[in-house]
DRENDO-1510 file (C-alpha; in Angstrom, 1 decimal, always signed):
<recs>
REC; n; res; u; v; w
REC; 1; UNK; -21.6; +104.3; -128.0 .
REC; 2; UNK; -23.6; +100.6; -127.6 .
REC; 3; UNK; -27.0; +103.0; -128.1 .
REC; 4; UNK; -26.1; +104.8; -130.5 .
REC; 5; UNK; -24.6; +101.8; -132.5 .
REC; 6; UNK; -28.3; +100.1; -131.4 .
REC; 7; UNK; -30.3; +103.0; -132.8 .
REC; 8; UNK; -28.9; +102.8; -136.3 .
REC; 9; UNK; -29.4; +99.2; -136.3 .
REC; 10; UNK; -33.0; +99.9; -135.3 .
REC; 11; UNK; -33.3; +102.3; -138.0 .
REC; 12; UNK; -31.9; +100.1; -140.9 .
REC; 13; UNK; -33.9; +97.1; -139.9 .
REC; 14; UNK; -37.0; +98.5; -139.5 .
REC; 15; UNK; -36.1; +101.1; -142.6 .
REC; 16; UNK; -35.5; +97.7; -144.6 .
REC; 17; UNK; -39.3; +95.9; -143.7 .
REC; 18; UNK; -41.2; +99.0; -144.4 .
REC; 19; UNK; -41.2; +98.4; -148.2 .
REC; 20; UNK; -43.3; +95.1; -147.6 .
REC; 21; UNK; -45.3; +96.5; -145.3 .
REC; 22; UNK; -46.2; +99.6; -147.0 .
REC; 23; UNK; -47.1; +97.0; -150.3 .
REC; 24; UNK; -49.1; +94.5; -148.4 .
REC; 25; UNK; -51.5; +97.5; -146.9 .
REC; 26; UNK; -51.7; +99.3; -149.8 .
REC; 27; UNK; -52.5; +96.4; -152.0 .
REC; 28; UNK; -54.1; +94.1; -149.8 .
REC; 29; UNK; -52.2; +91.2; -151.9 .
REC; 30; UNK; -50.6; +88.8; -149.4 .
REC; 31; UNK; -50.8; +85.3; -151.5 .
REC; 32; UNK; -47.1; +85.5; -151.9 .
REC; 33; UNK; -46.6; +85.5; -147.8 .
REC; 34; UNK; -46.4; +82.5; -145.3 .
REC; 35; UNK; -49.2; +83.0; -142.5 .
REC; 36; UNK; -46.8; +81.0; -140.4 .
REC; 37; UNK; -43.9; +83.1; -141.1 .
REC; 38; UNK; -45.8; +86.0; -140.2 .
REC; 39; UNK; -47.2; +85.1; -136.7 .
REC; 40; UNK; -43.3; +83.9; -135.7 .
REC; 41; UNK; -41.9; +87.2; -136.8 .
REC; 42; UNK; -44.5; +89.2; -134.6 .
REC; 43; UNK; -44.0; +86.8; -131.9 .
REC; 44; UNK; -40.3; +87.3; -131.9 .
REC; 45; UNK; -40.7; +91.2; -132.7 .
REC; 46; UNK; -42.9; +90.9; -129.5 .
REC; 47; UNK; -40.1; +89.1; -127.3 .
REC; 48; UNK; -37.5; +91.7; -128.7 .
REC; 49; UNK; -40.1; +94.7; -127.4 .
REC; 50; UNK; -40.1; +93.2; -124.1 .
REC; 51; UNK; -36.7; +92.3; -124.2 .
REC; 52; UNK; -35.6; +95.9; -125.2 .
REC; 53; UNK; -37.6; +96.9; -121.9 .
REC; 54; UNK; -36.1; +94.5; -119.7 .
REC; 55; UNK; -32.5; +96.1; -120.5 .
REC; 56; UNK; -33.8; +99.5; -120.4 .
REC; 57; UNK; -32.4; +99.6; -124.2 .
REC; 58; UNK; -34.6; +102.4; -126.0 .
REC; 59; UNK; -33.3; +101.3; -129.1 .
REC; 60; UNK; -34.5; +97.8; -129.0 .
REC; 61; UNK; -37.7; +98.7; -127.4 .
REC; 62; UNK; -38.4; +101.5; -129.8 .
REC; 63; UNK; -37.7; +99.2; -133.0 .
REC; 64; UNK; -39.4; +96.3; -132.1 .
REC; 65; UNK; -42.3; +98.7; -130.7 .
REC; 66; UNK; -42.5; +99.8; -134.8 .
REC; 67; UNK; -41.6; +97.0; -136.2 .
REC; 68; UNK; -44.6; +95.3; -134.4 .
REC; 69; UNK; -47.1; +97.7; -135.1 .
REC; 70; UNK; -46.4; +96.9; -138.9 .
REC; 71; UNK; -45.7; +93.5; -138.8 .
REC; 72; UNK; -49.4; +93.4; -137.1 .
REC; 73; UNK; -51.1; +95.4; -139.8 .
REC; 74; UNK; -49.9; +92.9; -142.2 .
REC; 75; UNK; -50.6; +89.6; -139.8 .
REC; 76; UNK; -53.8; +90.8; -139.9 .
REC; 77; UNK; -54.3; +91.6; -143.1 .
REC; 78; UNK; -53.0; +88.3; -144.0 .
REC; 79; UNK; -55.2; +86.7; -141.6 .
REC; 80; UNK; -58.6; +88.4; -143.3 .
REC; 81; UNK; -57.6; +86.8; -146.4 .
REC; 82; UNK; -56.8; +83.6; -145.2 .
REC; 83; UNK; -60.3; +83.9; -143.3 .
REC; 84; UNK; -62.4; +85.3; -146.5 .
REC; 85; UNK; -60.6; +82.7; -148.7 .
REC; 86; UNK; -58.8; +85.4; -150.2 .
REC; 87; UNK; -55.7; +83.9; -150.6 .
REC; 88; UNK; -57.1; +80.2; -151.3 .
REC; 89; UNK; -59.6; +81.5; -154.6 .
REC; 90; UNK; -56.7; +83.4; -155.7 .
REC; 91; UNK; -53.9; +80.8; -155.7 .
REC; 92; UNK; -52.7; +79.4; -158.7 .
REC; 93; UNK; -53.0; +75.3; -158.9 .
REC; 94; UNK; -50.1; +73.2; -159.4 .
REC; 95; UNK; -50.0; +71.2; -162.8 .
REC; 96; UNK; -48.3; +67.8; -162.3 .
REC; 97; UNK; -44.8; +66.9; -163.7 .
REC; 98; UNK; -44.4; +65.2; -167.1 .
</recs>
């Protein structure tokens, strides 16, 4: 029952990122996302994988084994743009307050 219960889980969170994911590699656009945020969530999703190992918990391994793969695409795609100046030339600047 706990596996089971774990593999739905698995499926709704991962189901529930692959929106973004599928956006950010398709249109390259990753202004809107935090670098920071990014390298965190894959180094958490990355402690999860092991984690899910460690407890012999296919569910958690196999989530966090997707989940990673994604979340790596995009970290690196946000990383190119960061590195190209992608992201920089294309933000918009702030206007001071009146």
């Amino acid at each position: 029952m706990h596996e089971t219960l774990g593999a739905v889980a698995a499926v709704l969170t991962t189901s529930a990122f692959l929106p973004q994911a599928a956006r950010t590699l398709r249109t390259g656009d990753t202004r809107s996302l935090s670098l920071l945020t990014w390298v965190l969530f894959e180094a958490g999703v990355l402690c999860w994988l092991v984690y899910g190992a460690w407890i012999d918990s296919a569910s958690v391994f196999w989530a966090n084994a997707v989940t990673s793969v994604l979340a790596g695409a995009v970290l690196a795609v946000k990383v190119r743009n960061v590195w190209s100046g992608v992201d920089r030339a294309a933000a918009r600047p702030v206007e001071p307050s009146q």
